[in-house]
C-alpha positions as CSV (number, residue, x, y, z in Angstrom):
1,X,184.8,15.0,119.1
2,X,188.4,14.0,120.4
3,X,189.4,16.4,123.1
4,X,192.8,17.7,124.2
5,X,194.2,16.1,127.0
6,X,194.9,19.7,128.5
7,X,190.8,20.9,127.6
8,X,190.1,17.2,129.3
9,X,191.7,18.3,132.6
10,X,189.9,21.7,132.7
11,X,186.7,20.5,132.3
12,X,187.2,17.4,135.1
13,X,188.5,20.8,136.9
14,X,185.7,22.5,136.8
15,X,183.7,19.3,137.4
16,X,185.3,18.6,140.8
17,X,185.3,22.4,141.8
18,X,181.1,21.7,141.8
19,X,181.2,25.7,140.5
20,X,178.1,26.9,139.8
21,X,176.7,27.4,136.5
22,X,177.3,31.5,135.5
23,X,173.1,31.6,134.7
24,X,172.3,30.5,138.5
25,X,174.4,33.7,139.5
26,X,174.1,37.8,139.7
27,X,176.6,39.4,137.2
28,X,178.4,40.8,139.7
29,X,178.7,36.9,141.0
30,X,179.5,36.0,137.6
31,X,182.3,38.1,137.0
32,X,184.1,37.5,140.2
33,X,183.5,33.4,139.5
34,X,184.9,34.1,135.9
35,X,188.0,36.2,137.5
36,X,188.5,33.8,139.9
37,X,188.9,30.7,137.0
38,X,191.3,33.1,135.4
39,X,193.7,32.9,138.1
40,X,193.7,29.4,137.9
41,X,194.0,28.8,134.4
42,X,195.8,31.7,132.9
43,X,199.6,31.3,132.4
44,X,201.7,33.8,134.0
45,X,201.7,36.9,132.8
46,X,205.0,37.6,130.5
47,X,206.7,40.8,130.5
48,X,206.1,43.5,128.2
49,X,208.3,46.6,127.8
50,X,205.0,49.4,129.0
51,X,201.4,49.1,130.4
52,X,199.8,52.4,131.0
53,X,196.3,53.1,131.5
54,X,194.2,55.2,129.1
55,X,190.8,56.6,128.5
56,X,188.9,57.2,125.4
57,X,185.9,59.7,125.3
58,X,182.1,58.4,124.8
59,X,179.4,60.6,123.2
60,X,178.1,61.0,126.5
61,X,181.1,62.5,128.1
62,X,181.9,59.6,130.0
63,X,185.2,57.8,129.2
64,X,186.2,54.2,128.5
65,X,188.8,52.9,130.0
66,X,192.1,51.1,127.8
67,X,195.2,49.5,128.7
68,X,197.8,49.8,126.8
69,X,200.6,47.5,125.9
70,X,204.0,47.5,123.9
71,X,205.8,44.4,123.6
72,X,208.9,43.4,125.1
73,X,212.3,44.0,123.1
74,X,210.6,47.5,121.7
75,X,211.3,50.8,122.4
76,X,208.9,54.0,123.2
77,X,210.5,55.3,120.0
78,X,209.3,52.7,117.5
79,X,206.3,53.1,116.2
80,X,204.4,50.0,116.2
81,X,201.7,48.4,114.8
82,X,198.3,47.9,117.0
83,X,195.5,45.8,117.9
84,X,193.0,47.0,119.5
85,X,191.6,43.9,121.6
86,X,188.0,43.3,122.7
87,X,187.6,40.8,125.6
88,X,185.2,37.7,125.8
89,X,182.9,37.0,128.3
90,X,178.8,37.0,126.8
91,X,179.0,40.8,127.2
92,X,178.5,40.2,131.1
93,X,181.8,39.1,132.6
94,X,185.2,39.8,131.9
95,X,187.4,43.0,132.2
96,X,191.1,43.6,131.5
97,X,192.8,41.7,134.1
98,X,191.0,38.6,132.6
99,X,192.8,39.0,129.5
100,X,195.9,40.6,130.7
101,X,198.3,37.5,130.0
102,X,197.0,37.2,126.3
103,X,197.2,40.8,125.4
104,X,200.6,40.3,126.8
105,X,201.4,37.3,125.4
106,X,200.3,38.8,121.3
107,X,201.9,42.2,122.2
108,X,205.0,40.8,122.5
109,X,204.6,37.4,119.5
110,X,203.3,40.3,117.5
111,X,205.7,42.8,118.0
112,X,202.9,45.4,118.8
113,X,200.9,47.9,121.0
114,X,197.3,45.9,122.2
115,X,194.9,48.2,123.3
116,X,192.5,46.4,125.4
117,X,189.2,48.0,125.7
118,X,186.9,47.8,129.2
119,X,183.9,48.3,127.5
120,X,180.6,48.5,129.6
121,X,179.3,45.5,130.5
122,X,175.2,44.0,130.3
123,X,172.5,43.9,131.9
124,X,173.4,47.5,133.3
125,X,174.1,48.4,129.8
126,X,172.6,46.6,127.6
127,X,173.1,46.2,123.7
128,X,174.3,48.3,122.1
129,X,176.4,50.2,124.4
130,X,179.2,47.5,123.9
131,X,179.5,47.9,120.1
132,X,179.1,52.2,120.6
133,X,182.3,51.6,123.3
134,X,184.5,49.5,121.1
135,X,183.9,51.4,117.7
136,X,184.7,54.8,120.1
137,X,187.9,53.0,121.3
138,X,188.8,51.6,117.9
139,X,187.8,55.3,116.6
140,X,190.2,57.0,119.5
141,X,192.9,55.0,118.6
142,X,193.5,55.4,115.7
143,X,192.8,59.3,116.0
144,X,195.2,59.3,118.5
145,X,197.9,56.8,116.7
146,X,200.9,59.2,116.9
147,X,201.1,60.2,120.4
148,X,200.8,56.6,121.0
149,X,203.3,55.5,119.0
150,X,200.9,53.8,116.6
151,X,201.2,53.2,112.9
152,X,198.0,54.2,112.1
153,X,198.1,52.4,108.5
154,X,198.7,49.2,110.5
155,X,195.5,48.6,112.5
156,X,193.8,45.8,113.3
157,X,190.8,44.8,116.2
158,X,190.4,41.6,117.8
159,X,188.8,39.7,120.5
160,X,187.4,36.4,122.0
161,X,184.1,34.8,122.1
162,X,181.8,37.9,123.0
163,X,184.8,40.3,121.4
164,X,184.7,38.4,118.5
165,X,181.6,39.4,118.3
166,X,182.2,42.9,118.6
167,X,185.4,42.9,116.6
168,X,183.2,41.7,113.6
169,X,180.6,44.4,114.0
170,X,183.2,47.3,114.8
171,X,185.0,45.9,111.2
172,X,181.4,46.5,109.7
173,X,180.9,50.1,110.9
174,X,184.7,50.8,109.9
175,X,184.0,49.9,106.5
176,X,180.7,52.1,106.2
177,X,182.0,55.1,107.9
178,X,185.3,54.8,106.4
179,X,187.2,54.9,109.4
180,X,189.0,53.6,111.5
181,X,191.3,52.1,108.4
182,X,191.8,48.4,109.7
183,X,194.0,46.0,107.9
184,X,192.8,42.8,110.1
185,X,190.0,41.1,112.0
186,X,191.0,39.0,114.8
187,X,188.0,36.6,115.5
188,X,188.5,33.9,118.0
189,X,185.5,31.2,118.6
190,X,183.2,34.7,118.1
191,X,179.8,34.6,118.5
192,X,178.2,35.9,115.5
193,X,174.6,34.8,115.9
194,X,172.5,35.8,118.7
195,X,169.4,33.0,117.3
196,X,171.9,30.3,118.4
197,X,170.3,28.3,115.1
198,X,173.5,26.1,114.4
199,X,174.1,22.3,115.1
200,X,177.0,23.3,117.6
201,X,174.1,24.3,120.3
202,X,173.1,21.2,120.3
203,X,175.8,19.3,119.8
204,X,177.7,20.6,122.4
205,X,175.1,22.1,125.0
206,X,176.1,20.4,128.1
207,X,179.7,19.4,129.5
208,X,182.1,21.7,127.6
209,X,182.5,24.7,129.9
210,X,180.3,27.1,127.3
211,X,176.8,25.3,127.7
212,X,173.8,26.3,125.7
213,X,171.8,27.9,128.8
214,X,174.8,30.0,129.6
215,X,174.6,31.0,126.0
216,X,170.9,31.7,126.1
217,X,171.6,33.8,129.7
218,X,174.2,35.8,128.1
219,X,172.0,36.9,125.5
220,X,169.2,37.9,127.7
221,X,171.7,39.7,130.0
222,X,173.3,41.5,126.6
223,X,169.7,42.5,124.4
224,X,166.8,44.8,124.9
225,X,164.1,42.2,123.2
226,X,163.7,39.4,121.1
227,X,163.9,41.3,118.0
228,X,167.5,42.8,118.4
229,X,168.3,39.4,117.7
230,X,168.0,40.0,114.1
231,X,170.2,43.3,114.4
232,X,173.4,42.9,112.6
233,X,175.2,44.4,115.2
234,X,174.5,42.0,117.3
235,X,174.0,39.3,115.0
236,X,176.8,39.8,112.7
237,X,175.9,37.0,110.1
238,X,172.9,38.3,109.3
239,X,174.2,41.3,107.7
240,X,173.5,41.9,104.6
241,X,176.3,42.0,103.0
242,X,179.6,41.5,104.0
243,X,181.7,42.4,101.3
244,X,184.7,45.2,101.7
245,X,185.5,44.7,105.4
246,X,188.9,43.5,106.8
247,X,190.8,40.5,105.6
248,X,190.0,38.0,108.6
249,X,191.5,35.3,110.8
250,X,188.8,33.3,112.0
251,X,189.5,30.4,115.0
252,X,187.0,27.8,115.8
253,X,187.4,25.2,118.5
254,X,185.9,21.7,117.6
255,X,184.3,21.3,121.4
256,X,182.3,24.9,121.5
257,X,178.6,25.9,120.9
258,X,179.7,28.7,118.8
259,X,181.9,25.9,116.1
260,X,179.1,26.1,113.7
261,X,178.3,29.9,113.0
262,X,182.1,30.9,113.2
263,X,182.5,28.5,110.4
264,X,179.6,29.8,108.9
265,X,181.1,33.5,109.3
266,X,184.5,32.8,107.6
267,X,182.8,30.8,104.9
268,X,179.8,34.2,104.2
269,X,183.1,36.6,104.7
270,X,184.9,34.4,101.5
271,X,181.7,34.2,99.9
272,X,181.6,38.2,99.7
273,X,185.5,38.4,98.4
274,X,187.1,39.1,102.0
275,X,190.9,37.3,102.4
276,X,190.2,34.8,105.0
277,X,192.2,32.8,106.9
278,X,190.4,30.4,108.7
279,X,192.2,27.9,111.7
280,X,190.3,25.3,113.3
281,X,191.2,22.7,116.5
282,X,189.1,20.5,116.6
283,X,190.2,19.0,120.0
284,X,189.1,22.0,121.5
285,X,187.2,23.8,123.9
286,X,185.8,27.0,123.9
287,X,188.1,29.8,125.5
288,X,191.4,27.5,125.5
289,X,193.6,30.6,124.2
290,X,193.5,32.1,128.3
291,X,193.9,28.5,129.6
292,X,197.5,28.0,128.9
293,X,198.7,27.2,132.4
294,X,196.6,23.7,132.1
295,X,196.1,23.6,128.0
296,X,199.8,23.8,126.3
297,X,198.5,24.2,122.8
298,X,197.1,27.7,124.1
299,X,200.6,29.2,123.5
300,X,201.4,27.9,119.9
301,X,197.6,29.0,119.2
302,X,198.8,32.7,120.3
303,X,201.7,32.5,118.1
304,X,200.2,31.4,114.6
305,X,197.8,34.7,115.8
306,X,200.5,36.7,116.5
307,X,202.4,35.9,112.7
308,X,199.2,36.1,111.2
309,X,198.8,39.7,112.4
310,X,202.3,40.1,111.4
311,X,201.4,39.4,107.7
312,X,198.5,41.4,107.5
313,X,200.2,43.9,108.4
314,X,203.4,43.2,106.2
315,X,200.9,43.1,103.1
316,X,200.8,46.3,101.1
């Protein structure tokens, strides 16, 4: 595949920089190596018009940490629209200052709140403490909507890679419980099966940032055992059925292990009478929307996201 001259310089980047593959670390190695990269790569963050920290409970009496942003040019008397955002990272690495500039960055595109979620991370909690954090968060949210200044008939959850992931499954448990009441699913490159079955494993296992062993180590970081594999919630294409959840926007990168079974997600979600709007780039790599300081089509790529959440949440 034909690569972006930006995804081209990242990955001769990390090339020269001789970093170590994230499956020859710790996870407490990992996620500093993965911060680290994020420093490098990540625009500068824009202003926003409020950040405050925020907790939601857990059923064990814990809490989960949230950050909360409203975009620029709004005031703390608007009530806004919200996405509540899910970060990437194989359900290992990753936190909210990863994904600070992006929530940012479709806070204020979007004319929104983002509400990122620090859910807990594997191995020390494995699967599915992950999916029970963001469906609390999603849950809390919403719950909570008008002492936040949300519109709590204007909803929507996101995330990246590994928050796709959990984005679709928190969609899934919305639409059997009944609530949270979500109007859009924000799923960018997601992972959505944990048997890693599809061509783009193959095709694209070595060389393009994501590699198939870091895939397989992130997966044996995240699970208990081989059969929660075939658990829809953490395997989100192997539901059942799929029908009734969230109208979706589903982004695929042409360079990216996980092409194939996004692809395969947004065509199973049409299949089952979901709205869909699907948006590949195929001279991508995986995890270009928080690379926009080297890869310039990250930005435009936030903003058809950002009017896409607009519209779903226009539509009545």
């Amino acid at each position: 595949m034909a690569l972006d001259r930006g995804a081209e310089r990242v990955l001769e980047m990390v090339r020269l920089s001789g970093r170590p593959p994230y499956e020859t670390l710790s996870a407490p190695e990992a996620r500093e190596l993965f911060l680290t990269a994020r420093e490098v790569l990540a625009p500068d963050p824009p202003p926003v018009a409020e950040i405050r920290a925020l907790s939601a409970p857990r059923a064990t009496g814990a809490t989960i940490p949230l950050r909360l942003y409203r975009g620029a040019v709004t005031s703390r008397a608007e009530i806004l629209p919200a996405l509540v955002y899910f970060h990437g990272g194989g359900w290992v690495i990753g936190d909210l200052d990863t994904h600070d500039s992006l929530c940012r960055h479709l806070a204020n595109a979007a004319r929104c709140i983002v509400v990122a979620v620090d859910y807990r991370l594997a191995p020390e909690h494995k699967f599915p403490a992950a999916v029970e954090d963001c469906f609390a968060a999603a849950s809390w949210v919403a719950q909570e909507a008008a002492a936040l200044g949300i519109d709590r008939e204007r909803l929507a959850v996101g995330g990246d890679s590994a928050g796709g992931n959990l984005a679709a499954v928190v969609s899934l448990i919305a639409r059997d419980r009944g609530v949270p009441k979500l109007r859009c699913q924000v799923l960018l490159y997601p992972a959505v099966e944990c048997g890693m079955t599809h061509a783009s494993h193959d095709r694209f296992a070595e060389g393009y940032l994501l590699t198939r062993p870091t895939m397989k180590w992130f997966y044996e970081q995240y699970l208990r055992e081989p059969a929660d594999v075939d658990d829809w919630r953490a395997s989100p294409l192997r539901a059942a059925d799929l029908s009734g959840v969230a109208p979706a926007l589903v982004l695929t990168a042409g360079n990216d292990v996980l092409c194939d079974e996004g692809e395969a997600y947004a065509r199973r979600l049409q299949e089952a009478g979901v709205a869909v709007q699907s948006r590949h780039f195929p001279d991508q790599i995986h995890g270009f929307l928080t690379m926009g300081k080297i890869i310039e089509a990250a930005k435009p790529a936030l903003e058809e996201i950002a009017a896409a959440l607009r519209t779903a949440w226009d539509t009545r």
